[in-house]
C-alpha positions in Angstrom: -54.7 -28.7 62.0 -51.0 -29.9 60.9 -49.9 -32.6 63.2 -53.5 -34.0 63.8 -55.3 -37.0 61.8 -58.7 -36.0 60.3 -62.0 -37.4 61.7 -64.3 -39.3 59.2 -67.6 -40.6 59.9 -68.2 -44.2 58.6 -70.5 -43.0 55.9 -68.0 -40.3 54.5 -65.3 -43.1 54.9 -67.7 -45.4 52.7 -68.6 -42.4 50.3 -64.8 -41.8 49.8 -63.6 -45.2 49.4 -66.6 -45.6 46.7 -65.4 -42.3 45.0 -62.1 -42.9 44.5 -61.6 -43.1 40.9 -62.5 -38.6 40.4 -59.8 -36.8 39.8 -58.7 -35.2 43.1 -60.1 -31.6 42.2 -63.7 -33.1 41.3 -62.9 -35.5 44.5 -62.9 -32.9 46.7 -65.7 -30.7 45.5 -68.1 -33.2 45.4 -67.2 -35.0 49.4 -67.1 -30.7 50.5 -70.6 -30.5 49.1 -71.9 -34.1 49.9 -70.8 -33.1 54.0 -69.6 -29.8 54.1 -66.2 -30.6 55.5 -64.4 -27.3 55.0 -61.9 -28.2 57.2 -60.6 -31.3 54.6 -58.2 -29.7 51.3 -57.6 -31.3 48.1 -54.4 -32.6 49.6 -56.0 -34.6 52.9 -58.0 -36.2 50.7 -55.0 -37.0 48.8 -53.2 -38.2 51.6 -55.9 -40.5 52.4 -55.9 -42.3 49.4 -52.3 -43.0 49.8 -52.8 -44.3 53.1 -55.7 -46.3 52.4 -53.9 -48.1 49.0 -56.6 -47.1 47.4 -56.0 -47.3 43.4 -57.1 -44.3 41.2 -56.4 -46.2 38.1 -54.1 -43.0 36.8 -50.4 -43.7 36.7 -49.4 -40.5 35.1 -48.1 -42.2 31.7 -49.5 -42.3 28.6 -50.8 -45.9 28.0 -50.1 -47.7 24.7 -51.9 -46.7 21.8 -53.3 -43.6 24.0 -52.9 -39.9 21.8 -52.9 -36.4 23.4 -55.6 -34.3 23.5 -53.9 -32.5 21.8 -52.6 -33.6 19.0 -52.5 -31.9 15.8 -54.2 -28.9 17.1 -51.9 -26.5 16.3 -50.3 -23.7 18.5 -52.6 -20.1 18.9 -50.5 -17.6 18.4 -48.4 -16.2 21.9 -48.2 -19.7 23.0 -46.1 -22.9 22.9 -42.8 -20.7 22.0 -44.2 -18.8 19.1 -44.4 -15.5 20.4 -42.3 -13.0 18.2 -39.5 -12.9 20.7 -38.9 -16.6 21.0 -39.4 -16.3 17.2 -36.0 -14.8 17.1 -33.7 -17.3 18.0 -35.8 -20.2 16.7 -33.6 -22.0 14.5 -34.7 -21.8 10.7 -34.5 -24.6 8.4 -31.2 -25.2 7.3 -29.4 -23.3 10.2 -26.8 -24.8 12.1 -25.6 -23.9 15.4 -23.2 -20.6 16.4 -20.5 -23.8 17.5 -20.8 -25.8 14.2 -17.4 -27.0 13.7 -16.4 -26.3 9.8 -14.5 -27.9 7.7 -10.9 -26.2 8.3 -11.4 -25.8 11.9 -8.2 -26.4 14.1 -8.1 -27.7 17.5 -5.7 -28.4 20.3 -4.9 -32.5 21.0 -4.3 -33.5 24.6 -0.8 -34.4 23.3 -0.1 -30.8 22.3 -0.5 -31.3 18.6 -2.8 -29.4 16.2 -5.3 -31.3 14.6 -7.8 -29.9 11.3 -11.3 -30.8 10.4 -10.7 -32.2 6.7 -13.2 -33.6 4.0 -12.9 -37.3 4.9 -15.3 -39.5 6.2 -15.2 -40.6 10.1 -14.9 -44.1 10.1 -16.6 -44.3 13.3 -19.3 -41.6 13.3 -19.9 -41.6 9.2 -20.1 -37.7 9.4 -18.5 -36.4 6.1 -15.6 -34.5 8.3 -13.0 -35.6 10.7 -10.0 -34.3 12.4 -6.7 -35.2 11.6 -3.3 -34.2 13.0 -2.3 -31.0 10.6 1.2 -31.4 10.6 0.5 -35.3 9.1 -2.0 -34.2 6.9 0.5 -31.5 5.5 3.4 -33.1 5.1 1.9 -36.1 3.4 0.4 -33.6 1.2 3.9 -32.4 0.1 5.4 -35.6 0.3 3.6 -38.3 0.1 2.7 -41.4 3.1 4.4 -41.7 5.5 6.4 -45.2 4.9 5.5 -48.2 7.5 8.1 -48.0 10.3 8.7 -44.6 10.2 7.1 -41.6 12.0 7.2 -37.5 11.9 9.7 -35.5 13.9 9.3 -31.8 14.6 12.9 -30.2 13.7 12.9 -27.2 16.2 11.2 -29.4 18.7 7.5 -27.2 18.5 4.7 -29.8 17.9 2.6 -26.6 16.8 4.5 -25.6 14.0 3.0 -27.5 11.1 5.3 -26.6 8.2 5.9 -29.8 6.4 9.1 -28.4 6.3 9.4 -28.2 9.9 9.2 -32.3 10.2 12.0 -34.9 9.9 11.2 -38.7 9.0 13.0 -40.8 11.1 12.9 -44.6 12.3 9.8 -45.0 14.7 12.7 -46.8 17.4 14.5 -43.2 17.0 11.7 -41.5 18.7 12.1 -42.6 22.0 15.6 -42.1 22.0 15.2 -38.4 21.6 12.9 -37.8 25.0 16.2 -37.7 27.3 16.5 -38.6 30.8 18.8 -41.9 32.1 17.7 -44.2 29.7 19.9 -42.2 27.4 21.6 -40.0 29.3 21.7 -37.6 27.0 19.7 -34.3 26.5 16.1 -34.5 25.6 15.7 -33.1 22.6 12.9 -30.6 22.6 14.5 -28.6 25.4 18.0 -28.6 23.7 19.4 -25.3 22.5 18.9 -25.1 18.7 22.5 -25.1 17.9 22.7 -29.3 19.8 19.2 -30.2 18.3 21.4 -31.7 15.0 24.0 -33.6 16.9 21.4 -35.2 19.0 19.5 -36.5 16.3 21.8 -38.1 14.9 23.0 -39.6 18.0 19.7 -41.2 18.3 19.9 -42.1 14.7 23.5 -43.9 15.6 22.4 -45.8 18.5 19.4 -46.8 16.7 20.9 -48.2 14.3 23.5 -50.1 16.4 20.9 -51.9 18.3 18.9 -52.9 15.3 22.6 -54.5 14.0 23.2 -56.4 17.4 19.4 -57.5 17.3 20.4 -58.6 13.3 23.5 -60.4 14.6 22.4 -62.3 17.3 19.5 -63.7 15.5 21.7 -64.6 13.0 24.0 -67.0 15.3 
């Protein structure tokens, strides 16, 4: 009964204890028909063997060197994921997943740009693709690399329209002075109408370049 420990005479207690080692199913079996306790499961016994400490010698893993029994016996038919219907979406040799990313695929950056799987190695993975930001890759298709110090700016302020047309090169140290706010106190750039977009480039371009001549003059004294 649940609740209640399980009497054992001193002579099942010694016939368990020696016993041990079966597997619980032959375990029980055999101490049922050796007494004909039908009152002690598969699981007391188990229990008891816990409690006791006593070792079965099985831990469950395979030991090294140790091969299953049933190794290179192959599959019957119906079973082990071969039945006709599990046939069906079994992946054949060759086939590659429904989300395989091509080469040409676009995709989204956390920044807001677009970026496109080209044939270029990843330096860090080895695979034969890797993304690159499209607008970049386009424009330095048309015009050649970008030159050091120097950087891409979208012209109608839309980081998602990749005509290399689209982008102006302009002094990396312009960049920053196009996002707005009191540092410049002037308009942000991306949210200005179309028709001011012009006049505050080249405001940034002006007060770019008069901070690079005071840095050029004072180091110069």
């Amino acid at each position: 009964m649940k609740g209640r420990s399980i009497p054992y005479s001193a002579a099942e207690m010694a016939w368990l204890e020696d016993n041990r080692l079966l597997p619980i199913a032959d375990y029980h079996r055999a101490f049922s028909d050796a007494f004909g306790r039908s009152d002690v499961s598969a699981a007391n016994l188990h229990a008891l063997r816990k409690r006791k400490g006593w070792k079965t010698g099985r831990t469950g893993y395979f030991s090294k060197g140790q091969e299953p029994h049933n190794k290179g016996v192959p599959c019957p038919e119906g079973k082990g994921g071969r039945p006709p219907n599990a046939r069906k979406t079994q992946f054949k040799r060759g086939q590659l997943p429904h989300n395989t990313k091509f080469l040409g695929h676009e995709r989204l950056s956390k920044d807001g740009y677009i970026e496109i799987s080209v044939d270029e190695e990843n330096l860090h993975t080895g695979y034969e693709r890797r993304y690159v930001l499209k607008h970049l890759y386009l424009w330095e298709k048309a015009n050649g690399a970008v030159p050091d110090g120097m950087c891409l700016k979208a012209a109608d302020g839309n980081r998602q329209n990749t005509d290399p047309a689209n982008w102006i090169l302009i002094p990396r140290g312009v960049l920053p002075r196009l996002n707005g706010g009191r540092a410049t106190r002037v308009m942000a750039y991306d949210a200005a109408p179309d028709e001011l977009k012009p006049v505050l480039m080249n405001l940034a371009r002006v007060d770019q370049k008069v901070s690079e001549l005071r840095r050029r003059g004072s180091s110069e004294r």
